[in-house]
N, C-alpha and C positions, 0 to 999 in steps of 0.2 A: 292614487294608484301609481307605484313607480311603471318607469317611461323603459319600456323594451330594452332600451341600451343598457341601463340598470341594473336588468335583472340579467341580460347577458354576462354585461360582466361582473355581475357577482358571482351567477356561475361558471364564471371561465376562471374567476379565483377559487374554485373548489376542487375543479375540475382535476381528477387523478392526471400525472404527467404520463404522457407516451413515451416510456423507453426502449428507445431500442441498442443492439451490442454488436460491436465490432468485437469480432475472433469467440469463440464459442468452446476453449479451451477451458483449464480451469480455473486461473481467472474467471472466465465468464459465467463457468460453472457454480462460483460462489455469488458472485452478483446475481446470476438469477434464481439461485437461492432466496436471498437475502431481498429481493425486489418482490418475486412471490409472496413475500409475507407483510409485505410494506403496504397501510395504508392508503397510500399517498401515490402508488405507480404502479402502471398496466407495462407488462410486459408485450410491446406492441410487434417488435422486428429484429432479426440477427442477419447479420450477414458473416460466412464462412466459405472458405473454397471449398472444402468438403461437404459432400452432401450427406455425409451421416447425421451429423451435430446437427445440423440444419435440419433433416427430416426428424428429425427428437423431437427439435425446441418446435420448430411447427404445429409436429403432432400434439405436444404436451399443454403448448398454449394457444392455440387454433393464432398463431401470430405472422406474422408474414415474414419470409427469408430471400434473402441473397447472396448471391455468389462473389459479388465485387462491392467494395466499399464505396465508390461512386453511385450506384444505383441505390443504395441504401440512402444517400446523402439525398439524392433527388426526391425521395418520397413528404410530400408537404406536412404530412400527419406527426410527424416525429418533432417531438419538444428538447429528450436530452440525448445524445448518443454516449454510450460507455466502450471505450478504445481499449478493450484488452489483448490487440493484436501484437503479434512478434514488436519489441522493441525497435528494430529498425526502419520499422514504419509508423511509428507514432509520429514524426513532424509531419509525415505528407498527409496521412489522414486527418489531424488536428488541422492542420491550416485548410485543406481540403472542407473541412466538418464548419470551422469557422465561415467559408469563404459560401456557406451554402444557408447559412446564419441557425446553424443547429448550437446549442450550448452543449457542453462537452462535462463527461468526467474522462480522464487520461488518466489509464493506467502509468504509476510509475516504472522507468525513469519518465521524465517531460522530454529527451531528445538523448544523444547518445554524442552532442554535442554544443557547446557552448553557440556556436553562431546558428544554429539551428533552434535552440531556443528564443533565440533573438526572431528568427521569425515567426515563431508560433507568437511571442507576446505581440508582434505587429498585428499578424492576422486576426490574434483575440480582441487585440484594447482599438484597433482601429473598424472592427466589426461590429464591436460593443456586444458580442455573445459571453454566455458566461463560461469559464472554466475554471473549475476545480482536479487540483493534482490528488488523484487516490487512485482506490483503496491504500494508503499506507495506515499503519499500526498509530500513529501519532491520533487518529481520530478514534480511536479505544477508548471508553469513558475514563479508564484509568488512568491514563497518560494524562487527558483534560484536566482528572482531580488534581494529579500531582500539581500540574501548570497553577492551577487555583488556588490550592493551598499553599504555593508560595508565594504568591500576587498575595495572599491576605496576611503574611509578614508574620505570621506567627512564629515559625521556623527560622524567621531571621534571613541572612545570607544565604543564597549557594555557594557552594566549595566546587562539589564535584558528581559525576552521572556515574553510575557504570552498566554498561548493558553488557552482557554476554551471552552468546547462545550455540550450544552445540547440537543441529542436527544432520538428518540424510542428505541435504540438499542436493550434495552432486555429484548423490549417486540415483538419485531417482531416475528413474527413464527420460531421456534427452534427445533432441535431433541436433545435427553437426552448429548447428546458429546457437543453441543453445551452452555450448561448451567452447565457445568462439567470442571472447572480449572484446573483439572489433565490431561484433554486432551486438553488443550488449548482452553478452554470458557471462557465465562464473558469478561469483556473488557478489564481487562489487555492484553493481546494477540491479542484480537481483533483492539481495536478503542485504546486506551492510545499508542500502540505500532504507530499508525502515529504520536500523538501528539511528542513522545520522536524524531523519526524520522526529523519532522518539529526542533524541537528544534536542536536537533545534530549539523544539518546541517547549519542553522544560527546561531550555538553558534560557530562550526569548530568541535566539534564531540569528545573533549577529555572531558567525564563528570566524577567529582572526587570525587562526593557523592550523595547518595540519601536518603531523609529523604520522608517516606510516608505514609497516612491515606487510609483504603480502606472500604467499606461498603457493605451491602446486606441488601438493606431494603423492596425488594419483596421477602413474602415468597417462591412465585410459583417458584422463578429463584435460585435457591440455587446457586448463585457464587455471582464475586462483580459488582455491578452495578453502583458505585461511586467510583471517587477516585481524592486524593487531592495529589501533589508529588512536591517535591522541585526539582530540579535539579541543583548541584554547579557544575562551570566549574575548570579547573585546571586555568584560568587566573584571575578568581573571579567574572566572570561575573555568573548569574542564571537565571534560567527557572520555573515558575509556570503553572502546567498543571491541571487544572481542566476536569472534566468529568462526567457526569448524563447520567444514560442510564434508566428512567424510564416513560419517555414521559410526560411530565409535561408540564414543561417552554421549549421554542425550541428556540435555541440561532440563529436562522435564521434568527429572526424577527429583531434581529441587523443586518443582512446582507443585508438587502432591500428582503428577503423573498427569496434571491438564494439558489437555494438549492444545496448540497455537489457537485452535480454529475458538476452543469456548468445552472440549466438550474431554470426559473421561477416554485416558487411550489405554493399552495393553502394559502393563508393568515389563519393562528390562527385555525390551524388544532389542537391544544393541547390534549391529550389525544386518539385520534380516533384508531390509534394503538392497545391499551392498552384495549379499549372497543372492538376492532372487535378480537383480538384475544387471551386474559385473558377470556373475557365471557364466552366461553366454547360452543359458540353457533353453532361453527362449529370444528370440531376436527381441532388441533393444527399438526397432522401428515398430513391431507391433504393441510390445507395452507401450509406447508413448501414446500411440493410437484410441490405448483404452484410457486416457487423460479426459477427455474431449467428454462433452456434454452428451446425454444418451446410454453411454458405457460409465461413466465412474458416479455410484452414488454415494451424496453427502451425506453423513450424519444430519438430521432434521434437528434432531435436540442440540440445544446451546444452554446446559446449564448453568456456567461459568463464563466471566469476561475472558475473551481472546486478551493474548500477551506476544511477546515478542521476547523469549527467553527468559532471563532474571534482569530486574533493572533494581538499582537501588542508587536512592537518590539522598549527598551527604550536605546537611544543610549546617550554620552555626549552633541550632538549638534542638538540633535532633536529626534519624535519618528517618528515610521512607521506603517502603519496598511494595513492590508490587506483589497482590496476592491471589488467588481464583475468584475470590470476594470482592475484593477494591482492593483498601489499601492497609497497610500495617503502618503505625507509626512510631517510634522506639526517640523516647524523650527523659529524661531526668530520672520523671517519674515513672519508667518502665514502655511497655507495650502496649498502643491502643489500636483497636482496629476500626475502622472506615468503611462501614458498606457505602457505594457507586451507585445510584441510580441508571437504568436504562432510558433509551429513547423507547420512540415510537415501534423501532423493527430489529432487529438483529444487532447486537453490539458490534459494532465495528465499520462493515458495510451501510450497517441498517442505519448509523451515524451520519456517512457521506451522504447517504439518500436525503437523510434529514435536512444536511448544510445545502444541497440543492433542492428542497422545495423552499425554504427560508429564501434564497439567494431571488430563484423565478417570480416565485411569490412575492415575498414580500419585501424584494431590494436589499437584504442582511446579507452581502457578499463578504464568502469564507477566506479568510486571507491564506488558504490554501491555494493561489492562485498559479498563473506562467510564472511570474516574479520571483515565486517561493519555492516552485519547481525547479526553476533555473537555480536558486541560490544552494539549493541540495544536489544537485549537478555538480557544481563547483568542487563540493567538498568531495563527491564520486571521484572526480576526476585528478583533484587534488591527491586522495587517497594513492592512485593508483602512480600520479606521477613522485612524490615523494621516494613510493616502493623502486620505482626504476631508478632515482637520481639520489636517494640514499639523504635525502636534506626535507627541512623545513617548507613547509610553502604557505606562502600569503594568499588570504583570498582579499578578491575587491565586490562580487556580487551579492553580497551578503542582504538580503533583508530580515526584519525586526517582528518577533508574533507580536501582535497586539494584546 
């Protein structure tokens, strides 16, 4: 008959994880989508200053809520916390989360600076919790294929990535931090931070320089709204990353009209964004308001894999392109296409969730780590400094995907 400790912890290795969310936005609002449907996690506690979000997710999931992210930290029952709060507070929270020995997913960016990331790896690798930088787009099964299918050398060399994406991003409803670069606004931080992600990860993640353009051509949005960025790898392959965030042209309409999240959107929506919330018709403080968990609901259906614009990847013996299916692959002998397998929960989110029960579970730590956060920081930052100083920039942080 096995021995009590045994069967504990057999069932403590079964055991659904406790999650609970920092910020209750909509970030959080896709997480707990996407953890709802998961397997593997109970949707256990949020913490928000707002008591709207908060009396939802309570309601919705008999789960317990807070108001400050320290008391969320003190609750012993908590296994992973997911940090989807304002960027400006990801290091104090993470090292805070670490320092309470919760393992973390961190929304990106991992900090809004270089020597701030150096604390959070302190407080991670010397706490020994786990941390994985997400939800970014790189953990999309489609991204992983690509990464696969050139690890298996069929296609020979990389050359070169290109991502590009044109949508509403900043014109959607915003508070003043949110159209404020110093606290991690505009797109650098926000949207370009998946495309470099996307790119890392199918180039192998050592990138050796960055040359970049950035723009603000809405007055109302005082950050950048546009940006054009070269990306050299140390093997000599490169990365072109385009990006419009002023709701114009919508690069969906190359998609067959899927939209980012996985799911069918409205045909030749252009502009509608940009007229419902620039006109001034209804304050810009209360739509933001309706963001927030409670008031905006998800699409449930995910027909489609989530994407990040159009990517197409140019290799020595053919290209690749992302498609609502997997993948398309354009070779000698013409067009082949590549359905993607799914995980266990939602494509995308429901990925991360994956790489954290493997991680808890069973020690297969995701090399989405602080190290890897940090070294997508670099290129952030590199981006924006190039745009100012008009030149080339070296990076040294670089790490390698496995």
């Amino acid at each position: 008959m096995p021995k009590r400790s045994e069967v504990t912890a057999a069932y403590e290795s079964q055991r659904p994880l406790k999650l609970a969310l920092s910020g209750l936005g909509l970030a959080g609002n896709m997480m707990i989508r996407a953890a709802s449907e998961h397997p593997k996690f109970v949707l256990y506690a949020g913490a928000d200053p707002r008591p709207e979000p908060r009396g939802a997710f309570e309601r919705d999931f008999g789960a317990k809520t807070f108001a400050d992210f320290r008391s969320l930290c003190s609750d012993p029952e908590i296994d992973v916390i997911y940090i989807a709060s304002p960027h400006q507070y990801h290091a104090e929270q993470a090292i805070m989360a670490a320092e309470a020995g919760k393992n973390i997913i961190l929304e990106k960016p991992l900090a809004l600076t270089l020597e701030d990331s150096d604390r959070i790896i302190e407080a991670a690798e010397r706490t020994g919790v786990m941390l994985i930088v997400g939800h970014t787009h790189a953990f999309d099964p489609n991204i992983r294929a690509v990464r696969s299918l050139l690890r298996s050398g069929k296609l020979g060399r990389l050359g070169m990535i290109l991502n590009f994406n044109y949508t509403d991003f900043l014109c959607r409803p915003r508070t003043p931090a949110e159209l404020d670069t110093a606290q991690g606004g505009g797109i650098a931080f926000n949207q370009v931070s998946h495309q470099i992600e996307i790119a890392r990860q199918i180039g192998g993640g050592m990138v050796r320089s960055v040359r970049a353009n950035v723009g603000r051509l809405e007055i109302s949005r005082p950050t950048e709204g546009n940006c054009t960025a070269l990306l050299e790898f140390e093997d000599g392959a490169c990365a072109t990353l385009i990006y419009s965030a002023y709701d114009f042209f919508d690069s969906d309409e190359f998609h067959d009209w899927v939209a980012e999240g996985g799911q069918r959107k409205p045909a030749g929506q252009w502009g509608q964004t940009r007229k419902r919330v620039l006109s001034g018709t209804v304050a810009e403080a209360e739509l933001q308001k309706k963001m927030a968990y409670g008031d905006r609901v998800l699409p449930p259906e995910q027909p489609y894999l989530p994407h990040f614009g159009i990517t197409i990847v140019t290799c020595e013996r053919g290209d690749i392109r992302i498609t609502p299916e997997g993948l398309a692959v354009y070779g000698i002998e013409g067009r082949s296409d590549l359905e993607v397998e799914r995980g266990e929960g939602r494509p995308g989110h429901g990925d991360v969730l994956d790489s954290v029960w493997a991680a808890i579970r069973h020690g297969q730590r995701d090399f989405h780590d602080a190290r890897w956060g940090k070294a997508t920081l670099e290129v952030i930052l590199a981006i924006l400094q190039s745009a100012r100083e008009g030149r080339e920039i070296g990076l040294v942080h670089q790490v390698a995907c496995p």
